[in-house]
N, C-alpha and C positions, 0 to 999 in steps of 0.2 A: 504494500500500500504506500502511496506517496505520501513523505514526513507532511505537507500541506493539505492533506483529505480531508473535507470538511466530515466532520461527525456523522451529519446527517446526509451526507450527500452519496450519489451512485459510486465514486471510489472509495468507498470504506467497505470493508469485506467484515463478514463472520466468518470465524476459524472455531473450529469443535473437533476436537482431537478424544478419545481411548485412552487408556492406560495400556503398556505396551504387554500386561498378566491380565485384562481385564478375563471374566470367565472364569478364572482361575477358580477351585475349587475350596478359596479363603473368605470367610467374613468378609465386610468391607470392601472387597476387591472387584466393584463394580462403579465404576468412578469413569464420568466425562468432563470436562472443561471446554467452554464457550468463550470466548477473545472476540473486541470489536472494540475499534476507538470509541472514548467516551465520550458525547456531548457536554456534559458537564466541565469534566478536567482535561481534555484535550489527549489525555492520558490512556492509557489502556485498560476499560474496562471487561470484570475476568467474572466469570459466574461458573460453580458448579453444581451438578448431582448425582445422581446416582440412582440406586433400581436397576431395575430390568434393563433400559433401555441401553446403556452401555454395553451389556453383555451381548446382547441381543445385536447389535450394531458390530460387534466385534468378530462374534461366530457368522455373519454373514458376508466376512471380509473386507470389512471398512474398515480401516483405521482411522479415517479422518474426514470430514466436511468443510468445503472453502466454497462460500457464498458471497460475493462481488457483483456490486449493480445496485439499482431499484426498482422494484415493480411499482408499474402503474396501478394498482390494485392491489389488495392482499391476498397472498398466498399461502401453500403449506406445500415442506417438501416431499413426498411421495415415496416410496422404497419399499420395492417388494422384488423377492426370485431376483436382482440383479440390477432390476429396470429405476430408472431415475426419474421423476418428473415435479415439475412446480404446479401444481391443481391451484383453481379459487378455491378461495376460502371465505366467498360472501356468505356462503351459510354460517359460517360460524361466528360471525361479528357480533357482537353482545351479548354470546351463550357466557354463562358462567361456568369455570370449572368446578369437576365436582365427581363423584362415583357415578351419578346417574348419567353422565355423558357418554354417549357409545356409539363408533362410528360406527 
C-alpha cells in the first residue's frame, strides 16, 4: 500500500492472515489477524479472532486474504470448494448479529 493511502480510500487494502499451526490439535490454536490502515491514527489498525473460522480457512488452503479497492456497494466475500467471489450484501444491511442469523 502507498505510505500516502488515504484511510478511506480505494488504495488501502485488508490483509487477514492464519497462524502458520492454525488447526492444530491445541486449545487456543485457532487465531486470525485482520490489518488495514487506520482512519483514525493514520496508523495500522490490527483486529483479531478466533473460532472456527480460522481453522476452517486454513484446512481449505488459504493462508491468507488481500482485499484492495472499493466497492460501489456492499459486499461479502464468498469461498467455497476453491471458488472466490464478492456477492451483495444488500440483504444484509441493518440485520443485526446474533444466533438467529442463518445464511
Amino acid at each position: 500500500m502507498p505510505t500516502d493511502a488515504s484511510a478511506l480510500g480505494p488504495e488501502n487494502g485488508t490483509y487477514a492472515d492464519v497462524q502458520r499451526d492454525d488447526g492444530a490439535a491445541i486449545s487456543g490454536q485457532s487465531r486470525i489477524n485482520a490489518n488495514a490502515k487506520s482512519p483514525i491514527s493514520g496508523g495500522i489498525g490490527d483486529s483479531q479472532g478466533g473460532g472456527f473460522f480460522p481453522a476452517e480457512l486454513k484446512f481449505a488452503g488459504i493462508d491468507g486474504i488481500v482485499l484492495i479497492g472499493k466497492s460501489a456497494k456492499p459486499v461479502y466475500l464468498w469461498i467455497k470448494d476453491g471458488e472466490f467471489e464478492l456477492r451483495d450484501a444488500a440483504h444484509l444491511m441493518g440485520r443485526r448479529q446474533g444466533k438467529w442469523m442463518r445464511f
